[in-house]
N, C-alpha and C positions, 0 to 999 in steps of 0.2 A: 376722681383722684388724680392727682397730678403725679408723672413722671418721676422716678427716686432720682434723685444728686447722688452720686456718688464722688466723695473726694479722698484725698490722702493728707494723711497727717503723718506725722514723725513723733515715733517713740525713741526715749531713751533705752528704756530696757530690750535688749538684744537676746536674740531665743536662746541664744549659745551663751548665758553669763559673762560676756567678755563688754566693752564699751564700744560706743559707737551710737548708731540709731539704725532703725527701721522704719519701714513706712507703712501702713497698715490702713486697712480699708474703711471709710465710714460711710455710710447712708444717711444723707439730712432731707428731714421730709416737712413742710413745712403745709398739712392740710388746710381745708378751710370749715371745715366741717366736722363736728363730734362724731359722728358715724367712721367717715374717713379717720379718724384717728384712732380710736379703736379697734378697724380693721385693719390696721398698720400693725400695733402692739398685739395684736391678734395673730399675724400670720408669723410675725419677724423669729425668725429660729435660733436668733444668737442672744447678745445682749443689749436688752435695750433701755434707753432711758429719756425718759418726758423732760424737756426744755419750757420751763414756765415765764424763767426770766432770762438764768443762765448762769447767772453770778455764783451761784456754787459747783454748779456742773461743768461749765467752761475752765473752772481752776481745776478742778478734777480731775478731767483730761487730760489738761496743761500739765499737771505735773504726776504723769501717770498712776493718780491712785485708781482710774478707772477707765476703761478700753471698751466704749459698746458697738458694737457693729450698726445699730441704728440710735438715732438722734430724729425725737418726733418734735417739733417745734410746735405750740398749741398757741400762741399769743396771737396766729391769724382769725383762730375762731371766735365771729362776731359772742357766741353765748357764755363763752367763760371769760369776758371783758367789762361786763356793766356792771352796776349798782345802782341796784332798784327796794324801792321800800317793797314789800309787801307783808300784810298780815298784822302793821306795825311795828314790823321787824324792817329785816333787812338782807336783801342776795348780795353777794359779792361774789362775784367771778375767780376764777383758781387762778386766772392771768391777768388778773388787775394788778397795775403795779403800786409800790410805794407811793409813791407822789400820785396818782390819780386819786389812791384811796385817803389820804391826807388832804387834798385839795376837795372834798367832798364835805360840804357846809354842814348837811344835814346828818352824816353819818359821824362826823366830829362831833358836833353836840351830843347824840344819842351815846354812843362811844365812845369817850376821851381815853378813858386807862388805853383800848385796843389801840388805839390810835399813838397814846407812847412807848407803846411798842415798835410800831411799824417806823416810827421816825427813829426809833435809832438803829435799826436794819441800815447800816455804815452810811458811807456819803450821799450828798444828792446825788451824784452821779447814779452811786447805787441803785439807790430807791428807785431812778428812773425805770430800771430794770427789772429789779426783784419785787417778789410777789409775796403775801402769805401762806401760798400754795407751796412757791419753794421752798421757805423757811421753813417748814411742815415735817416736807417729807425730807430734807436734809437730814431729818433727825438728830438736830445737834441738843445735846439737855442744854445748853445757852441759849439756845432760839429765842430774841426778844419779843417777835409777837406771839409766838406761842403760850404762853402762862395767863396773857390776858386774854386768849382768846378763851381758854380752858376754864377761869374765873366767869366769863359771862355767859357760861353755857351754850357756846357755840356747836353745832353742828357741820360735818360736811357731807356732802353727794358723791360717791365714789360712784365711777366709771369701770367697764371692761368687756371685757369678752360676755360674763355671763349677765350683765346688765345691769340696773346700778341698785348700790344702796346708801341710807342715811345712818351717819354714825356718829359717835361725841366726839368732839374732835382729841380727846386725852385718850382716845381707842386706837387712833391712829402710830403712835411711836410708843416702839417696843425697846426699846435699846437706844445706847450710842449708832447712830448709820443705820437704824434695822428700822422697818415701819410693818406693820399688818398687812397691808397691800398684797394681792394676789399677781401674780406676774401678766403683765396687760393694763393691771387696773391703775388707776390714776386719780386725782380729785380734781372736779369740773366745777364745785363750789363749797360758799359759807355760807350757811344762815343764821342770823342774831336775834332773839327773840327778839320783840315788840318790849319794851323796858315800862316797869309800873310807876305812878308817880314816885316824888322824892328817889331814885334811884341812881348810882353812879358807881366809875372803875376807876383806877387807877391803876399805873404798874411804875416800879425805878426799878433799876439796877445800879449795881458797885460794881465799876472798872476802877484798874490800878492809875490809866490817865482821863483824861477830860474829855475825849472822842475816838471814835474808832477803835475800840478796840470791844471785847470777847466780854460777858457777863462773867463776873465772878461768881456775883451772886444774883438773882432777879426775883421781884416781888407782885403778885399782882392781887388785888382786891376787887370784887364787886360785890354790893351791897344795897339795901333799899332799907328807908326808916318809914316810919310811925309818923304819924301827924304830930308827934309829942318829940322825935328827935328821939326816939330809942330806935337800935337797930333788929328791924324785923325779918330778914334774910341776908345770908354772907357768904363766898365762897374765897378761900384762901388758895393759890399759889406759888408755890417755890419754882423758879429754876437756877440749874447751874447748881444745884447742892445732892445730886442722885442721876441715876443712869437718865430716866427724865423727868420732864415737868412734872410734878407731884400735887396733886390735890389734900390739902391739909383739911379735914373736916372739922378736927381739934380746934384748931383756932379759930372757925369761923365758930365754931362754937362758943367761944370766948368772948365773941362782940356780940353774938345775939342775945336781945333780951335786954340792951345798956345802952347807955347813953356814950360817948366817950370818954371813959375815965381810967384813971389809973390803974384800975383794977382789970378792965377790960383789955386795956395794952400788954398787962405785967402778962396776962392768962394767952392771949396771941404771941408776944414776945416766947413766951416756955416753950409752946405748944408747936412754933415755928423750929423753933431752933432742937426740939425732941424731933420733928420729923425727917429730919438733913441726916442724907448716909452720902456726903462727899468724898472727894480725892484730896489728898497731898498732890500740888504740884507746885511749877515753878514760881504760880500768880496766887496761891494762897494755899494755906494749909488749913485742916480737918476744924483743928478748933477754931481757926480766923473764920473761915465761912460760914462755921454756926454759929459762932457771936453776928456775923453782922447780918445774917439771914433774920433774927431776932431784932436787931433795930431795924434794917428795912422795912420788916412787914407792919415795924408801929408805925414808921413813915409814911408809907404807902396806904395804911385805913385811914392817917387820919386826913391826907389827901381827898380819898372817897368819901370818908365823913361830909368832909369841907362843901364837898362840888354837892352831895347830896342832899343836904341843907342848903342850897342855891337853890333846889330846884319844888316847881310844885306841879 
């Protein structure tokens, strides 16, 4: 295990309510090895927090909504970095970033919806950095790769102290900010099943401009047809409409059993827009976001439909 860093940073918040800064202690610890990281989040007695990319955690600091005494950096470890088939699925590392996982030939085709997720995780710049592991445990109900991860029945590996386990990954975030995680523990991977023939995802979202900016609303679909072009399994998600991603089983109920027809959109479109228990706020209100959670999600199957019938 390598030597702790110890550095200083500067807070605004001053212990005495008055203005000014302080400087306060951090530990960055940057292992090479899963073991070593865990025996880190293991011993560390104050507060601490897993660095996967950083893009949410570095602003967090930065504008003091959070103050950990240790900072575990995991992107050195060789095992939470690759993507590998196995099983006809698929591994993906907790500290794979955007743009590796995009620039991945094989997991793009198998993939596509998870994959329009991860590409609107903000700028290239971004992506360079952030992961799905962050996105995750940020716990934001907008998280864009989250909905389609949760649509293709992904799985993750949690890490910790008491050793790991596999979970859905819609088990992981309990709230706004709040995830299931045991204090120590962390996620070390994804796994994607092996997809059946005819089979595809899709996910969009509605922002109020054209880039960068926060899910109003997000949609994600995975699905597989019939040699005849009915749809023989579907999983629906909402985000950005409820504390978080939601899995609608109503609507996928709605496409199973059809081919794509109006009847099948009308029954997704209801079925979407009855499962949204949204916010009023400044980027859309209660009724806006369940009207357009209800066109996106026809948008979004008939995307899946589309790519799915491409495929044999």
């Amino acid at each position: 295990m390598r030597p702790e860093r110890t550095c200083g940073l500067r807070s605004n918040n001053h212990p005495g309510g008055t203005s000014g800064s302080v400087m306060i202690s951090l530990k960055y610890e940057a292992p090479s090895s899963l073991g070593d990281a865990i025996a880190l989040l293991a011993c560390s007695s104050g507060t601490s927090r897993v660095l996967a990319g950083g893009t949410d955690v570095i602003v967090q600091m930065e504008t003091d909504l959070i103050e950990p005494d240790l900072v575990v950096d995991i992107k050195k470890i060789p095992d939470l970095r690759g993507i590998a088939m196995e099983n006809g699925g698929f591994r993906v590392g907790a500290a794979v970033t955007g743009m590796e996982l995009t620039d991945h030939q094989a997991f793009c085709e198998a993939w596509p919806g998870v994959v329009d997720g991860v590409k609107l995780i903000g700028s290239m710049q971004i992506k360079g950095r952030a992961t799905m592991g962050g996105n995750l445990c940020n716990a934001s109900p907008a998280a864009d790769s989250v909905p389609a991860l949760i649509a293709a029945r992904a799985t993750c590996v949690v890490a910790g102290p008491k050793g790991r386990r596999e979970v859905p990954v819609e088990s992981i975030v309990t709230g706004p900010g709040r995830t299931s995680l045991s204090p120590g523990e962390f996620i070390v991977e994804f796994h994607l099943p092996k997809r059946p023939p005819r089979a595809a995802d899709a996910y969009l979202r509605f922002i109020p401009r054209t880039e960068m900016d926060i899910a109003v609303v997000g949609a994600a679909v995975s699905l597989t047809l019939d040699a005849g072009g009915v749809c023989a399994d579907a999983r629906v998600v909402l985000g950005a409409v409820a504390p978080t991603a939601i899995l609608v089983p109503e609507a996928a109920a709605a496409l199973v059993g059809r081919k794509l027809d109006e009847t099948a959109l009308a029954g997704l479109d209801q079925a979407a827009r009855h499962a949204c228990k949204p916010i009023d706020d400044k980027r859309g209100t209660i009724e806006y976001r369940t009207k357009v959670a209800g066109v996106l999600a026809r948008r979004t199957a008939t995307i899946a439909f589309e790519r799915a019938g491409e495929r044999r």
